[in-house]
N, C-alpha and C positions, 0 to 999 in steps of 0.2 A: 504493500500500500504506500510507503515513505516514496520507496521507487520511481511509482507514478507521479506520487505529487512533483517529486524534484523533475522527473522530465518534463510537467506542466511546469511547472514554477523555471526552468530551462528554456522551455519553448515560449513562453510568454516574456520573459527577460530579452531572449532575441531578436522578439516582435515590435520591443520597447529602442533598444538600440537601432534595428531595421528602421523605425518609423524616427528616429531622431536622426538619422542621417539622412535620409531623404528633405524631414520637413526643414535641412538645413542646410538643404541642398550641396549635401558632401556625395561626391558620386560612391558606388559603391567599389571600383577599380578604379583607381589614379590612374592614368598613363598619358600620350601622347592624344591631344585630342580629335586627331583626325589622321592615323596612321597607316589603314590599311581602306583602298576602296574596292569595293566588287562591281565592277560593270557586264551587264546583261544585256549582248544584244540581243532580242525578240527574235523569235521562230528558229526558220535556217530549215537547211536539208532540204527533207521531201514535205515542211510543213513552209508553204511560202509565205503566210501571214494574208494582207489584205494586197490587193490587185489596183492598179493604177493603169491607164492605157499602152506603157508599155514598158514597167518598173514593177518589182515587186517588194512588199516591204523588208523581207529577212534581207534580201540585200543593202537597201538604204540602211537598215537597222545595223549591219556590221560594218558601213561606212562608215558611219557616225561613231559609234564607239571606237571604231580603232583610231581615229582622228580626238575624240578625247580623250582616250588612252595616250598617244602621241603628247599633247597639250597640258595635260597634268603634270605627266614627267619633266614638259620643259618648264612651266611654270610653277609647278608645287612639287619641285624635287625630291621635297623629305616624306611623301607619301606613295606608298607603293599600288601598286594597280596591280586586280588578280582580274583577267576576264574567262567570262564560263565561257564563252567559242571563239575564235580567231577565223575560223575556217565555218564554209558553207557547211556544217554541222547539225541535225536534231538532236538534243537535250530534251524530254519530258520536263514538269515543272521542280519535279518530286528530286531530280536529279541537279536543278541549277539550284535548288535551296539546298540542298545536302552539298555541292561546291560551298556556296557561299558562304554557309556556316562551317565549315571545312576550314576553309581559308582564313576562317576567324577577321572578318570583313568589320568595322565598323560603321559601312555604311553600305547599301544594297541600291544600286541603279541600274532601271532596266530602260533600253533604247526602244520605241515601237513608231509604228505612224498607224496613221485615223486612217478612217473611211469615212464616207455616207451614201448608201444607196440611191440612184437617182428615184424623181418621186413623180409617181403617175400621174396623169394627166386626163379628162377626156373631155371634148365640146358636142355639141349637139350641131349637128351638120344638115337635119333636115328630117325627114318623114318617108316612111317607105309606107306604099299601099299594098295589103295583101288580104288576100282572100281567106276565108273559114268556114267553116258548113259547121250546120248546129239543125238538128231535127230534121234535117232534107233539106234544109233552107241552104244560100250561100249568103254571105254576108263579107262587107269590106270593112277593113279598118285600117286607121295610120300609125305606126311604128317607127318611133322614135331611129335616129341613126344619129351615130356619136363616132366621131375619132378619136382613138387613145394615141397618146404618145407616151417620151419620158422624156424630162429636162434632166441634169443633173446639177446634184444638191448643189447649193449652193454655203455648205460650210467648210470652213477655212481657217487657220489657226492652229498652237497650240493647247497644251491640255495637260497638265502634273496632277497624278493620281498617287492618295497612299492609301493605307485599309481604308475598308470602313470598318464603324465602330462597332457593327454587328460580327465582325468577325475577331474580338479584343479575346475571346477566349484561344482561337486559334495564336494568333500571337505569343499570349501567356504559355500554352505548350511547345512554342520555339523555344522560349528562353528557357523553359525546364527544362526539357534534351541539350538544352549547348548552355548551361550555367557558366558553366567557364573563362564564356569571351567576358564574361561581365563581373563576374565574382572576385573579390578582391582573396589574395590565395589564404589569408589568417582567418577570412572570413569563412572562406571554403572549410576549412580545417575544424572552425567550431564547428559548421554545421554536417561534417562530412556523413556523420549514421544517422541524420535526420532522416524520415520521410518526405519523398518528393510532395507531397500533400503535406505537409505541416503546416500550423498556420505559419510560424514564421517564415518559411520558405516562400508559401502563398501571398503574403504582404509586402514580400520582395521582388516575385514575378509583377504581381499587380502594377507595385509605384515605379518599376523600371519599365513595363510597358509603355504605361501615360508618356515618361518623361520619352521613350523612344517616339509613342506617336507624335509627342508636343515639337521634338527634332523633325521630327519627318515631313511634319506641316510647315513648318515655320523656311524649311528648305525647299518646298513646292512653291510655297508667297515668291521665295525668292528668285527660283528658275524662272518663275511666270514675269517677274520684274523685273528679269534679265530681257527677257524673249519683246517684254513693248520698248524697251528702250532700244531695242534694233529697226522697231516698228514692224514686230511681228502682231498678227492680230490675237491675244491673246481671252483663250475661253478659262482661264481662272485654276485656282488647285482646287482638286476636290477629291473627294471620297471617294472608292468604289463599292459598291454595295452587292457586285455580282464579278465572279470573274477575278483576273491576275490575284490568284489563289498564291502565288510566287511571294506576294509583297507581306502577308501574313505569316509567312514558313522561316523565315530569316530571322535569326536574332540580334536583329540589329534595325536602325533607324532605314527606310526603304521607301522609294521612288519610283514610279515609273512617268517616263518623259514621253507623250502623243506629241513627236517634233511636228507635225502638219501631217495636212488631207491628202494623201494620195490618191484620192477620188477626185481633187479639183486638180483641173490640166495645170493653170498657173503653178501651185504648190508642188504638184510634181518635177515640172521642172526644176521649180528651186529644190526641193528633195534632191534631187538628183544632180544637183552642181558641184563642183569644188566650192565655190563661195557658199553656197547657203550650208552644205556637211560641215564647216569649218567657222564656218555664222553660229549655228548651233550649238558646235561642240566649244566655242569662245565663251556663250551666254552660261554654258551649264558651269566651265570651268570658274566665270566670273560670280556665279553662284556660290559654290562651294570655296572659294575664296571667303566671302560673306558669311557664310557659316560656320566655316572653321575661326574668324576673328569673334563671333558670337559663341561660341562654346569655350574661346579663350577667357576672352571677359569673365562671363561667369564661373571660368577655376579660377579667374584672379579675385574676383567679389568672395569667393567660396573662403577661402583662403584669408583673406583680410575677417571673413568673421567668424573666422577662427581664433584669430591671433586678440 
């Protein structure tokens, strides 16, 4: 019976420490604030992603990436780049999150481009007359006649997605399977014969979650406000509430970057330039610049109310 008590009386002392370093905003691994990035170009192989008139996205998606894989190295030298493909490759999802948490990534970027289907159309063109019989009788009537066409959509722009919040539990069982990218190792140590369900464990998935979505958002504002100051038309960061299952699997803060419509001829082409891949991959790098000086701050804020 003492037993029990003291592992409660253990588990809830931990849950006390857990929630004072969060609520004071001391991370729970010190290190380098932005040391290792994971880029994900979309699709590849025999999955070609969304279709443009004569582009397909798994290829724009590994231009782009390996052009800010390129650009980080020259301009953010002291972070390293892991990418899940180089090459016209398929990867399942299940496979690029097991990379990327492999690779002990502290950030997850994945490359894709949009679509939208063009959208039907039909006018009324005039009347057709045709004949009916009803009890031996014949009888006439007029029938509508309608042309259908299709336009093509007319959407265009950017688009930064991270979970959505409907999927925070998925998230929370990232970071239980990969504790480690995050876990500070004295920490690890106390809680090493804990149960993965503990509540102190559970209060430390939790509030490291938030603070991952809180990064993850806060770096979508920023892509998005990279992308208008080029005078890209930007459609905003938002949530996903269905779909890129990838950005919940990772434990770590995660992105996915909609660079433009490969539906609209315009944005294809720019899709498809040296300037706009290089346009793009500026804006994200000019991004994650901003981010990483905002996660510095805050260790130096941390720090100071410490001391």
């Amino acid at each position: 019976m003492n037993k029990v008590k003291n592992i409660g009386w253990i588990s809830l002392s931990l849950i006390a420490i857990v929630l004072f370093a969060f609520v004071n905003k001391i991370p729970v691994k010190q290190k380098q604030t932005l040391k290792r990035i994971v880029i994900d170009p979309g699709h590849g192989g025999a999955d070609y992603g969304a279709h443009g008139k004569y582009s397909n996205e798994k290829d724009i998606a590994l231009a782009v990436a390996l052009k800010l894989d390129s650009l980080i190295q020259e301009e953010m030298p002291d972070v390293e780049v892991y990418m899940t493909r180089t090459t016209d490759v398929f990867d399942n999802v299940k496979v690029k999150a097991s990379k990327a948490n492999a690779a002990g990534g502290d950030l997850f970027i994945s490359i894709h481009c949009n679509d939208a289907p063009p959208t039907r159309h039909s006018e009324l063109i005039g009347y057709k007359t045709v004949k009916y019989k009803r009890k031996g009788k014949t009888y006439t009537k007029k029938v509508p006649q309608y042309h259908t066409y299709t336009v093509e959509s007319p959407a265009k722009g950017t688009e930064t997605y991270i979970w959505g919040v409907d999927k925070n539990d998925n998230k929370t069982q990232a970071l239980r399977e990969n504790e480690s990218l995050f876990m500070d190792s004295s920490l690890a140590k106390e809680m090493k014969d804990f149960d993965p369900y503990d509540p102190a464990k559970q209060v430390m998935y939790s509030l490291k979650m938030q603070q991952y979505f809180d990064r993850s958002y806060n770096l979508a504002l920023t892509v998005e406000d990279e992308f208008k100051k080029v005078g890209r038309v930007s459609r905003e960061a938002k949530q996903r509430q269905k779909g890129i299952w990838v950005l919940q699997a990772v434990a770590m803060p995660a992105i996915l970057v909609e660079t433009g419509f490969i539906s609209d001829p315009e944005e294809e082409d720019y899709l498809n330039s040296q300037r706009g891949q290089q346009e793009i991959a500026g804006c994200i790098v000019n991004a994650l610049k901003r981010y990483r000086i905002s996660l510095e701050n805050k260790m130096t804020n941390n720090k100071q109310q410490q001391q």
